[in-house]
N, C-alpha and C positions, 0 to 999 in steps of 0.2 A: 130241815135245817136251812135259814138264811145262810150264803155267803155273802160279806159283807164284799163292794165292789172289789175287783183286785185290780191291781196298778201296774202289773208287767206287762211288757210285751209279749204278748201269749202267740205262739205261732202255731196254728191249727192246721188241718191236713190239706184245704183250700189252699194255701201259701204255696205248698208242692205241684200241683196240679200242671202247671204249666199248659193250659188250657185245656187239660182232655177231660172228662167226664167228671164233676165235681162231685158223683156222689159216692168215692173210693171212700171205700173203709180198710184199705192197704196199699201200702206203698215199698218196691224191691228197688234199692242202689246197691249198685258197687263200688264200694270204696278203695281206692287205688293212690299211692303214692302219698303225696304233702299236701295237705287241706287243714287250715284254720278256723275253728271260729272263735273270735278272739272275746267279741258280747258274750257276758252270759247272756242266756234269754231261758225262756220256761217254755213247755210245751204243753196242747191240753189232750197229745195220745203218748202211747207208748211203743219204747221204741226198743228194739232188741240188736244191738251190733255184736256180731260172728267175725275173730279176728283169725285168720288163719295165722299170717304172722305181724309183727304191728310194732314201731318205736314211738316214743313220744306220750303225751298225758291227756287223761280224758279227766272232766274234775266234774263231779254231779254234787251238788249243794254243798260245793266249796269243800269236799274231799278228794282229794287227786291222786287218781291212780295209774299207776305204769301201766302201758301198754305191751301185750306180748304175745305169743307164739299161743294159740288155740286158747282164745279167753272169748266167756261172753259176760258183752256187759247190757245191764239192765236200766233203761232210764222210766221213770214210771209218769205216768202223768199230773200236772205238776211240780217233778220236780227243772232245777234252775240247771242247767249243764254249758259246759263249754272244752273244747278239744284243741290239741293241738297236735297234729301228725305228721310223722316224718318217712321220708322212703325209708327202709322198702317195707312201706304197711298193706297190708292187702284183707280186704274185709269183706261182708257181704249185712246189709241193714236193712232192717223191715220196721214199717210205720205202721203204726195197727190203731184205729179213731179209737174214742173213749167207751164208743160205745161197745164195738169189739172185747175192748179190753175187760170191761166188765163183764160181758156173758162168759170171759175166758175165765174168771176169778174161781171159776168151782177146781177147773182143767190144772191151772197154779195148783192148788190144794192146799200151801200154806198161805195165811194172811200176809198181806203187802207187808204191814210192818216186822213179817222176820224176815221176807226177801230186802227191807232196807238195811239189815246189817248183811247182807252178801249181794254186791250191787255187782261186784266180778265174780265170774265161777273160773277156776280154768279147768279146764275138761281135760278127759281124755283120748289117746289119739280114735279109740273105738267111738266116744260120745262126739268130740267133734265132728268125725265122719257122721255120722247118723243125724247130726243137726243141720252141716252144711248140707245133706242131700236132701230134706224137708226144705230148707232156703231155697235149692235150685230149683226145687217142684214148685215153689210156688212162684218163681219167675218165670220158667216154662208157661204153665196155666195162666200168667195175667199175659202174655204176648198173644195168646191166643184170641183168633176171631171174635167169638163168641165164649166172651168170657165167665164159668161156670163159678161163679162169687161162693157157691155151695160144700165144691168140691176146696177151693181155698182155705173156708172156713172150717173146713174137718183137718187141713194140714197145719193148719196155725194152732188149733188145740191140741194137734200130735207135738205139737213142736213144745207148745204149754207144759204138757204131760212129763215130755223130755226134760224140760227144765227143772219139773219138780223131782225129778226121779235123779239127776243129778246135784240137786241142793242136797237131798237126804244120802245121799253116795258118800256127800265131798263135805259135809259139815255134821258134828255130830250133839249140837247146841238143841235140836229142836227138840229131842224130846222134854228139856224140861220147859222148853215152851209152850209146848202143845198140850203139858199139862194143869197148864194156866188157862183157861180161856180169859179168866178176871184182866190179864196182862193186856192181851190181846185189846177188851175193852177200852180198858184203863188209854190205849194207845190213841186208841178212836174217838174215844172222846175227851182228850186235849186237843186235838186235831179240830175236835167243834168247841170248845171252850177257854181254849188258850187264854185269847184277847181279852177274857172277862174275867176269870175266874183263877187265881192263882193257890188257892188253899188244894193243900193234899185232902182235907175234911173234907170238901166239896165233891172233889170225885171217888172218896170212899163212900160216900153217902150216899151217889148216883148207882157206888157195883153193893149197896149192902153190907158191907164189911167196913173195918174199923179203919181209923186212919194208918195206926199203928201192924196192921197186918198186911196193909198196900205198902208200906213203906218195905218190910222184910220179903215182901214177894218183890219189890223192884230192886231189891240189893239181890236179892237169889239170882233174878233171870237177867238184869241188867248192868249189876256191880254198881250201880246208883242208888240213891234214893229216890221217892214219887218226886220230891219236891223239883230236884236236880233235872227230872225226865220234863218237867213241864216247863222248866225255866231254859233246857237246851232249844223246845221247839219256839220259843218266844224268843230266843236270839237267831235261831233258822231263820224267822221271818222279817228282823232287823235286818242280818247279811243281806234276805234277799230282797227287801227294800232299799236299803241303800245302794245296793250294786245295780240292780235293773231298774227300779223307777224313778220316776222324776221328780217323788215327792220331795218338798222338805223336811228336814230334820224332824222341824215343830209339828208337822201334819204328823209321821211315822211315828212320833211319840205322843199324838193324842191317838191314830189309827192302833195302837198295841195295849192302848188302856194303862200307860204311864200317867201318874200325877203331874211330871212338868219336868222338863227339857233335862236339868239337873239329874231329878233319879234316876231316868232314860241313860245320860250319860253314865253314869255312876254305872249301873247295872251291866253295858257294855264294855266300858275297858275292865271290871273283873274279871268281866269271862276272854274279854279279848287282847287286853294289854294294851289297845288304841280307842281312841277317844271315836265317836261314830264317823266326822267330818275325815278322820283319817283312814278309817278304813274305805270310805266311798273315796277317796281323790288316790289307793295306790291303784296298781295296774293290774 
């Protein structure tokens, strides 16, 4: 699958480096006290922040979530984030490249797209102990000499594992998900056809099934319709072109496959209640 160019500022794990070895596939901070970042911006790994306790707002593709006492949150790669934190937050963050993150996808066990409706867990005092002390092992092991990338990579899929074993703990949504795989599809491929292709027909076509039977499985697992699911992710990527890039308007409404400036507009303040020009100028 082409991706067509993308236009954010994409911060990759080179950015962090601060000159030591550029070919980390992980990155350990400690997060302590008041830290901003006020851009959104996107990233192209994923990143896992461990809040022991936390004030203030982390917001991942324009959803803002409180911060608080034993949560983990999940940014994935991708997606657009921005924080704002206040004393006394105390954290501990791991950067894992893309590549990483994909051989972890089996270790996950569920698909990204039902980890994007739970982008916070808050854990338990037993589960967050068991996860900060995978965190602290694998800050140990990267201080080390001779650093054993082998042994990292087996604690970062314990950690994977933990995750998944706490999604299905702390949410009890997935089994009707899991008995979709159609859904699942259906997810991944708007993700490749968005820009082009807006009929529900078109990707009942691509899973086999009728338009009319996508539709009732997207009201079952999503409380939407297909239609509703494909038009959320084609304002996703308005938010996230107006907010991080520097296109204009008129570029971002021939980049999304609108007929012209009008419908673009039209189609936004529905779903958003501001016109495009006004949601890229608030703060």
């Amino acid at each position: 699958m082409h991706h067509p160019t993308d236009h954010f500022p994409i911060l990759n794990l080179q950015k962090f480096y601060d000159g030591i070895m550029s070919d980390r596939d992980l990155l350990f901070h400690e997060l302590t006290g008041k830290r901003e970042i006020d851009e959104p911006h996107k990233h192209d790994f994923f990143i896992l922040l461990l809040f022991e306790k936390g004030t203030g707002t982390h917001t991942v593709d324009f959803e803002t979530f409180s911060l608080g006492a034993h949560q983990l949150h999940l940014v994935f790669p991708g997606q657009v984030h921005q924080w704002s934190m206040t004393d006394p937050t105390q954290g501990l963050q791991l950067m894992i490249s893309r590549s990483w993150f994909e051989s972890l996808l089996p270790a996950l066990r569920f698909p990204v797209s039902y980890y994007l409706r739970h982008l916070v867990i808050t854990l338990s005092e037993p589960g967050y102990q068991a996860l900060e002390q995978e965190f602290r092992a694998v800050s140990t092991d990267l201080k080390e000499k001779e650093i054993l990338w082998e042994l990292i990579y087996a604690r970062v899929k314990v950690i994977a594992l933990l995750i998944s074993k706490f999604v299905s703990d702390n949410f009890n949504d997935y089994d009707q998900y899991q008995d979709n795989p159609i859904i699942a599809k259906f997810v991944q491929l708007i993700d490749c056809w968005y820009k082009a292709e807006r009929s529900v027909a078109f990707y009942a076509d691509k899973l086999n099934i009728s338009a009319n039977y996508l539709n009732v499985l997207s009201n079952r697992i999503f409380q939407v319709s297909a239609s509703a699911l494909i038009q959320d992710r084609i304002l996703l990527e308005a938010k996230r072109l107006l907010k991080i890039s520097n296109k204009s308007v008129k570029d971002i409404v021939f980049d999304l496959g609108f007929y012209d400036n009008a419908s673009f507009s039209k189609f936004f303040k529905n779903h958003t209640n501001m016109t495009p020009s006004q949601f890229r100028a608030q703060p």
